[in-house]
C-alpha positions in Angstrom: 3.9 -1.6 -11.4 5.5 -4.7 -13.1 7.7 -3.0 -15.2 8.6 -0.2 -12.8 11.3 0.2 -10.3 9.8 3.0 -8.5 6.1 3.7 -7.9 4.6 7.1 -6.7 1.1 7.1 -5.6 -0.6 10.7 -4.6 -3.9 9.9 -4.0 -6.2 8.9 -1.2 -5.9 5.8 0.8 -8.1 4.1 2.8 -7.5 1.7 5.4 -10.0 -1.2 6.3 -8.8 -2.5 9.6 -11.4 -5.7 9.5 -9.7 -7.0 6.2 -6.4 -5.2 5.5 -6.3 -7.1 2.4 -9.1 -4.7 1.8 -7.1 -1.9 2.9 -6.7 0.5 -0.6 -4.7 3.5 -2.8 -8.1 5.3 -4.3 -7.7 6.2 -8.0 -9.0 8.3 -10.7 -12.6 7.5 -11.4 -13.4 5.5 -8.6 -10.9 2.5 -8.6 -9.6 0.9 -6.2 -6.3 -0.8 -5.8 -6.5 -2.8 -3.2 -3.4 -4.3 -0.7 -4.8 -8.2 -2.1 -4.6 -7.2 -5.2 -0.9 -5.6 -5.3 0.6 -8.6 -3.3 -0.9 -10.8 -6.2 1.8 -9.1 -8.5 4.9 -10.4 -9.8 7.0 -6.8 -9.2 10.4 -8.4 -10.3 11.9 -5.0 -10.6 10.5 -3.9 -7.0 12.9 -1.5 -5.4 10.8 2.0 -4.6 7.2 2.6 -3.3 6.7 6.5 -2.4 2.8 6.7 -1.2 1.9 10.2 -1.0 -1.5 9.0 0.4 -3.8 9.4 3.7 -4.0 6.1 5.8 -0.9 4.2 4.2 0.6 3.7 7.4 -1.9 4.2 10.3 -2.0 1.3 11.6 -5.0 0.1 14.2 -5.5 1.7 17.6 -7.2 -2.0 18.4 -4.1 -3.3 17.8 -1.1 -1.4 18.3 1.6 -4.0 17.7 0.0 -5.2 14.7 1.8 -3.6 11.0 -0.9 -4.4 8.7 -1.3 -1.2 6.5 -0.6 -0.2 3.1 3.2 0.3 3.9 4.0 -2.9 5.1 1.8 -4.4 2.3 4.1 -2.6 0.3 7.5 -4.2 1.7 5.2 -7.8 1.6 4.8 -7.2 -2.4 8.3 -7.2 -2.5 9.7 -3.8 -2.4 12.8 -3.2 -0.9 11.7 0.4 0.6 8.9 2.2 1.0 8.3 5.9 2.1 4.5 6.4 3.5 3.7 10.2 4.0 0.3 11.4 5.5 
């Protein structure tokens, strides 16, 4: 993701609406990358994240005003856009 422009994830996603930081894309073989964990990159050539995923921006029903999903985590990382399907 560091050397990339664009990013495509089709996976699944999880959200974990106690710790959004917890909030993850599902990968091959059971990992997990996590919303901390992508923030904690330098993306200096951030412009594009497409997330073909379930739950990348759901949201909470507990808190409807609240934007803390995988999407917004996105734009937080430092993409300029970000295109959430699912």
């Amino acid at each position: 993701m560091e050397e990339y422009s664009f990013v495509h994830f089709a996976c699944h996603g999880e959200q974990n609406a106690g710790d959004p930081t917890q909030s993850a894309l599902l990968l091959s073989h059971g990992a997990h990358l996590t919303l901390g964990d992508i923030i904690k990159l330098k993306l200096p050539h951030a412009q594009l994240a497409f997330l073909s995923a379930c739950q990348t921006a759901t949201g909470d029903t507990k808190l409807p005003e609240e934007y803390v999903h995988l999407a917004a985590g996105m734009l937080v990382a430092g993409y300029q856009s970000v295109i959430a399907t699912m």
